[in-house]
LOFILO-497690 format. One line per 8 residues: their letters; for each residue x, y, z of N, C-alpha, C. Coordinates in steps of 0.2 Angstrom, whole numbers. Atoms other than C-alpha are relative to their C-alpha. Layout:
N
A = X Y Z X Y Z X Y Z  ... $
//
This chain:
217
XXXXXXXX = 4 -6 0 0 0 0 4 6 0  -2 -5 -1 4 17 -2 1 5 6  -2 -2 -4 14 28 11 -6 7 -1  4 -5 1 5 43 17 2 4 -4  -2 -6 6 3 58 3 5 -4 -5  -2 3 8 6 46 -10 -1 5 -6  2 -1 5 5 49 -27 -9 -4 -5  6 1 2 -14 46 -28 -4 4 -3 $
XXXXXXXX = 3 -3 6 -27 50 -42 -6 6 3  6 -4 0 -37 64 -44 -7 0 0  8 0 2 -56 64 -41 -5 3 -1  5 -3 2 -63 79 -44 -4 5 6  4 -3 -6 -69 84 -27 1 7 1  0 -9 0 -65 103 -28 -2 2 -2  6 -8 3 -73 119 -33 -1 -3 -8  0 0 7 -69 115 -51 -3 -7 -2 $
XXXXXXXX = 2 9 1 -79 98 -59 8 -7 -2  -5 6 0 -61 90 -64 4 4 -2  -6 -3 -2 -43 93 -63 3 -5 -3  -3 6 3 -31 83 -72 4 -3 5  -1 5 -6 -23 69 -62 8 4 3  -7 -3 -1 -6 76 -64 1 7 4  -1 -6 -1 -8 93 -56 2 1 7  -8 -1 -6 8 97 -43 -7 5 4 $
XXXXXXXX = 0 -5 -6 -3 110 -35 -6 -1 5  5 7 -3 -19 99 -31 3 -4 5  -2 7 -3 -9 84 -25 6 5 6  -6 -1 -4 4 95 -15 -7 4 6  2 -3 -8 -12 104 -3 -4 -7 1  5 6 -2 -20 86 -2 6 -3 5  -3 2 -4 -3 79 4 5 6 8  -1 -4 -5 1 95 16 -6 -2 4 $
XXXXXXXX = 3 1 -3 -16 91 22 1 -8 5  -5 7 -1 -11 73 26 4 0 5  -6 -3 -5 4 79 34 -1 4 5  1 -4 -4 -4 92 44 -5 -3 6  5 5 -4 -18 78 50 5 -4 6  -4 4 -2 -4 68 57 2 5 5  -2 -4 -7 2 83 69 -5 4 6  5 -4 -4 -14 91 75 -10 -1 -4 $
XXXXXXXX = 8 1 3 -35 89 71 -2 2 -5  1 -5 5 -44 98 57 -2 4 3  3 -3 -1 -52 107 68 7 7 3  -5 -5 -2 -33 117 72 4 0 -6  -4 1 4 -28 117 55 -5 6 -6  5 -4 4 -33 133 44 2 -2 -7  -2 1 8 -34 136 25 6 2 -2  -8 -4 0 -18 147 27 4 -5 0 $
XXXXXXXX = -4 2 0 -10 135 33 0 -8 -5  -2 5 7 -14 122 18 2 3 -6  -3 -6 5 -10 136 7 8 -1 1  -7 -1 -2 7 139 15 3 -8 -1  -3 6 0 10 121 15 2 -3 -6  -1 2 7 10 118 -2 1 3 -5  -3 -2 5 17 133 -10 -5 6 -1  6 -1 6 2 142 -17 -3 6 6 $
XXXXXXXX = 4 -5 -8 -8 159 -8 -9 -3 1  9 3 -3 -26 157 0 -5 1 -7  6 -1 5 -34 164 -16 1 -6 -6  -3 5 3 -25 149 -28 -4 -5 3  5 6 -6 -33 136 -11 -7 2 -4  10 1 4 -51 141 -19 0 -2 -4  1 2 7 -47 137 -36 1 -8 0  -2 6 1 -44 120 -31 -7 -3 5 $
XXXXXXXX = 5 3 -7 -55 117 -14 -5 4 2  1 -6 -2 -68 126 -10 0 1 8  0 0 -8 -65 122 9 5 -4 4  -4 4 -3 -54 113 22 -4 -6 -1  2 6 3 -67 101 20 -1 -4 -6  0 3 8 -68 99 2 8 -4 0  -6 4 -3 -50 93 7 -1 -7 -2  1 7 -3 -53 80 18 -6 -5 -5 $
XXXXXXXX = 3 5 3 -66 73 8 1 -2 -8  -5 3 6 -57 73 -9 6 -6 4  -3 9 -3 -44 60 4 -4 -4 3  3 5 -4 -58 50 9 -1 -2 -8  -1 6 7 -61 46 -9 5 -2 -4  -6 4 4 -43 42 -16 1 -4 5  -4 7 -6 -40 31 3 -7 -6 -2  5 6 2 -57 24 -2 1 -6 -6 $
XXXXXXXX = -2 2 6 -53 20 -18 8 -5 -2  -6 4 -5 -36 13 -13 -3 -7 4  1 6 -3 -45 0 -3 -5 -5 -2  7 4 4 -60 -4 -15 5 -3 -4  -2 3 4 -46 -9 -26 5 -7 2  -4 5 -5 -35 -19 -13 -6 -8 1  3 5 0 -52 -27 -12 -3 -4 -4  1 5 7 -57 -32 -30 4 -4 -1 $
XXXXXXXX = -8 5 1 -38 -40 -29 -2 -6 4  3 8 -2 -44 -52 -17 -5 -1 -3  7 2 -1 -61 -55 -19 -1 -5 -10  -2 1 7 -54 -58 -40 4 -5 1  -6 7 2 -40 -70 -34 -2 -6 4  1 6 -1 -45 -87 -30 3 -1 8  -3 3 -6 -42 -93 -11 1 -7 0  -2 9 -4 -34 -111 -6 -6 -2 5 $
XXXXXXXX = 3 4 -3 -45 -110 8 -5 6 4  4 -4 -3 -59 -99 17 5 4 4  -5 -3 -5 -47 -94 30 5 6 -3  -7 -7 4 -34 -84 18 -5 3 -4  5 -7 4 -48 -78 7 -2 7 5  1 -6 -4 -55 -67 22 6 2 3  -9 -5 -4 -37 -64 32 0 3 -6  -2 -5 5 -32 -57 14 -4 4 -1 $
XXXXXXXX = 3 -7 1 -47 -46 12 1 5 8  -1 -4 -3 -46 -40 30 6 4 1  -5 -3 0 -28 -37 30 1 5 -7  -2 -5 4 -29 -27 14 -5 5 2  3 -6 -5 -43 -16 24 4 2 2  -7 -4 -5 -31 -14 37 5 3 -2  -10 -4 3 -14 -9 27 -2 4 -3  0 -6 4 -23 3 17 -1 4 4 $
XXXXXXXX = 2 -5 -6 -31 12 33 3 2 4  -5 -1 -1 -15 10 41 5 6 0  -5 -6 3 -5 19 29 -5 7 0  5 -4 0 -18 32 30 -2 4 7  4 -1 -6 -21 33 48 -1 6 4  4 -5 -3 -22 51 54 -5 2 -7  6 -3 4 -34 54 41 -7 -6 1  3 4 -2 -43 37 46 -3 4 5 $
XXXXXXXX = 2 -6 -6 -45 48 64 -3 5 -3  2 -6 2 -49 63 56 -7 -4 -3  5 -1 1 -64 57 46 -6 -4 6  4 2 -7 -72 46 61 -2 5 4  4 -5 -7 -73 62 71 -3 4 -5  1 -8 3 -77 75 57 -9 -4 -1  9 4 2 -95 62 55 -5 4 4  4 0 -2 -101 68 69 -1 11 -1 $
XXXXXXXX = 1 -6 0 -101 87 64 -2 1 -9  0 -2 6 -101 87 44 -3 -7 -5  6 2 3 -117 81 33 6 -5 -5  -4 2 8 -106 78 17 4 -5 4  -4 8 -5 -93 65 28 -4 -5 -1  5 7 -1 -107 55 35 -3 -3 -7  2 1 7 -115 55 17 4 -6 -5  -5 4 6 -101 48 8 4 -5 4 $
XXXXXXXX = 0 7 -4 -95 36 22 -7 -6 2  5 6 0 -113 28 23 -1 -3 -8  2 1 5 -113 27 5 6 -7 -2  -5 7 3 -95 15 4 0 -5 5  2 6 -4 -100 7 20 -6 -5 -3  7 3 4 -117 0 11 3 -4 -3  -4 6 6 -104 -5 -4 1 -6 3  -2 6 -4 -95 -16 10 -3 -3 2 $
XXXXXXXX = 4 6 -4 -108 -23 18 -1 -4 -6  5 5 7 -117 -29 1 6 -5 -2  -4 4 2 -101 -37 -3 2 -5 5  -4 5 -5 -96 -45 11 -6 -4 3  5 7 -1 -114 -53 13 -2 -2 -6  -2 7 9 -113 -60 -7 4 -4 4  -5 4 -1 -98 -66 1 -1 -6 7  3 4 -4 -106 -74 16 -6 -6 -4 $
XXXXXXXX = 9 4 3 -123 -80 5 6 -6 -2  -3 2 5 -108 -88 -8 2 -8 7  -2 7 -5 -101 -99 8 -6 -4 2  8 4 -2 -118 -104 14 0 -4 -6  3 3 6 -123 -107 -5 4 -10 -2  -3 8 2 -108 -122 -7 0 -4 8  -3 6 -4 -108 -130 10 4 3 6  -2 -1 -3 -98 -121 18 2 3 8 $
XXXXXXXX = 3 -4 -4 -105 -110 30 -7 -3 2  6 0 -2 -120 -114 41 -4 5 -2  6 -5 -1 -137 -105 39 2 2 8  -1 -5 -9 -139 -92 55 -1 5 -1  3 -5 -1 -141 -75 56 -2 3 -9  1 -5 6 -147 -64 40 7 4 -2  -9 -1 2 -130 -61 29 0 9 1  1 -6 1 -134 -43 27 0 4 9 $
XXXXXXXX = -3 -2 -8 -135 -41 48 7 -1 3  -6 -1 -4 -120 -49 52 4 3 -5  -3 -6 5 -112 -38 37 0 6 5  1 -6 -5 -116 -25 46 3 0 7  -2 1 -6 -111 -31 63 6 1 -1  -10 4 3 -93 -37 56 3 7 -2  -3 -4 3 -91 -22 46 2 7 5  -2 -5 -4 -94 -10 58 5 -1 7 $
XXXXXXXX = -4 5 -6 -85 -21 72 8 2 -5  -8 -1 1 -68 -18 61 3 8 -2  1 -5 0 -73 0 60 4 3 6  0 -5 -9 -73 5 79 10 -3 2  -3 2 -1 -58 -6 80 7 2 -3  -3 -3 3 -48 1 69 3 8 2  2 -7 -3 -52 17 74 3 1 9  -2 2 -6 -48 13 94 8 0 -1 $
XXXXXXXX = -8 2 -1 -29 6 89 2 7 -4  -5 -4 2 -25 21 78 0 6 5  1 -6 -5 -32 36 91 1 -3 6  0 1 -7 -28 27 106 -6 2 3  6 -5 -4 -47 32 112 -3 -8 3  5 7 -3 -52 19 125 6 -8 0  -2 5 0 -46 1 125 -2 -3 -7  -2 0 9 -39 -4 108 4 -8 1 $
XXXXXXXX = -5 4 -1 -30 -18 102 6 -1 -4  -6 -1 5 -12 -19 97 0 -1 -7  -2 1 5 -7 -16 81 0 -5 -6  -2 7 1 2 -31 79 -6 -5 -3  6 5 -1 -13 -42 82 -7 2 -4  5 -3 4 -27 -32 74 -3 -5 -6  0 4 4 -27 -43 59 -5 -7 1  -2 7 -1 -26 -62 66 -9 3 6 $
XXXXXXXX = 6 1 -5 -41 -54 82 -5 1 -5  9 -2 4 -56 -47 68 2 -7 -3  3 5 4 -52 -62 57 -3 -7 6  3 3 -7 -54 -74 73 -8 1 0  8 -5 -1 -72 -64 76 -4 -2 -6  0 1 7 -74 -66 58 -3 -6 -2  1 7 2 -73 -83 54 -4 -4 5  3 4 -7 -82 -89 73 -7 2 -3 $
XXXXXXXX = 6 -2 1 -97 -78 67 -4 -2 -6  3 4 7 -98 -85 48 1 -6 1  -5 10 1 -91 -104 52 -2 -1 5  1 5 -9 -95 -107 72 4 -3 1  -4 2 -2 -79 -113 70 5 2 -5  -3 -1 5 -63 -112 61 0 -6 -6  1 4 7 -65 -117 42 5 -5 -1  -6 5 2 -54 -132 35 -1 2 -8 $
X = -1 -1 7 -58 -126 17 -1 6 -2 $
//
């Protein structure tokens, strides 16, 4: 996965409807915001200072964003997009056995979140004050559920998996269970759990809740 303030593609979430992907001056106040998540909240981080950080004066900042928020939520959808693609990679490559099919999708959630992770913080807190955030995190969490109970119907369908609760519930449950969890270990807020282990604990949780037990196929 990529380090933070990669070289990630343009989406178009500024003032203007689109922007070429290549544009130095776009990509450098997206990665000064990035950089600046990682030292302090949005809520102590002005436009001036995403201006300053990337070269360019405050009236330049408009032609691109019209706000600190049009920002952060232009990097919700290139990390989004980053992890929707980590997850067509799995869910496209054949698993040996139930068990590394989910480890490899959870783990490719996690490493992109990861690399991401003051900005992962930053959008969990910004839901509860800004319409547009929640909007566009219920709309890729919806994706994930819907896929990830295909992916539960699919095991039930061959034998796999028990009948048991409504796939579309425990999607929900699960997905947001890796949410909160993810969230706790990267802000330290509350009782989290180590880094290290993150991975190996959700798919544990994972597998017990679709399988009743650990899969052999």
């Amino acid at each position: 996965m990529p380090a933070s303030g990669g070289n990630l593609p343009s989406t178009g979430r500024g003032r203007r409807a689109a922007r070429p992907s290549g544009d130095d001056r776009e990509l450098a106040i997206l990665a000064t915001a990035e950089r600046l998540l990682g030292e302090r909240p949005l809520s102590a981080i002005s436009v001036d200072d995403l201006a300053r950080g990337a070269g360019i004066s405050r009236p330049t900042f408009y032609f691109y964003f019209s706000s600190k928020d049009a920002v952060l939520l232009s990097l919700l959808d290139r990390v989004v997009s980053e992890a929707e693609a980590a997850m067509r990679a799995v869910f496209g490559t054949p698993a040996a056995t139930s068990r590394e099919g989910w480890h490899r999708a959870i783990a490719a959630y996690y490493e992109t979140f990861r690399a991401h992770r003051a900005l992962t913080v930053a959008w969990a807190e910004a839901r509860t004050s800004s319409e547009e955030v929640r909007a566009l995190w219920s709309s890729v969490f919806e994706r994930w559920v819907q896929q990830c109970a295909a992916a539960v119907e699919a095991e039930r369908a061959r034998g796999a998996a028990p009948a048991g609760l409504p796939s579309r519930d425990l999607a929900v449950a699960l997905t947001s269970m890796n949410e909160r969890v993810l969230y706790a270990t990267f802000s330290g807020d509350g009782p989290s759990v180590a880094e290290g282990d993150v991975v190996e604990v959700l798919l544990g949780i994972w597998l017990s809740a679709i399988y009743g037990r650990t899969p052999t196929g």
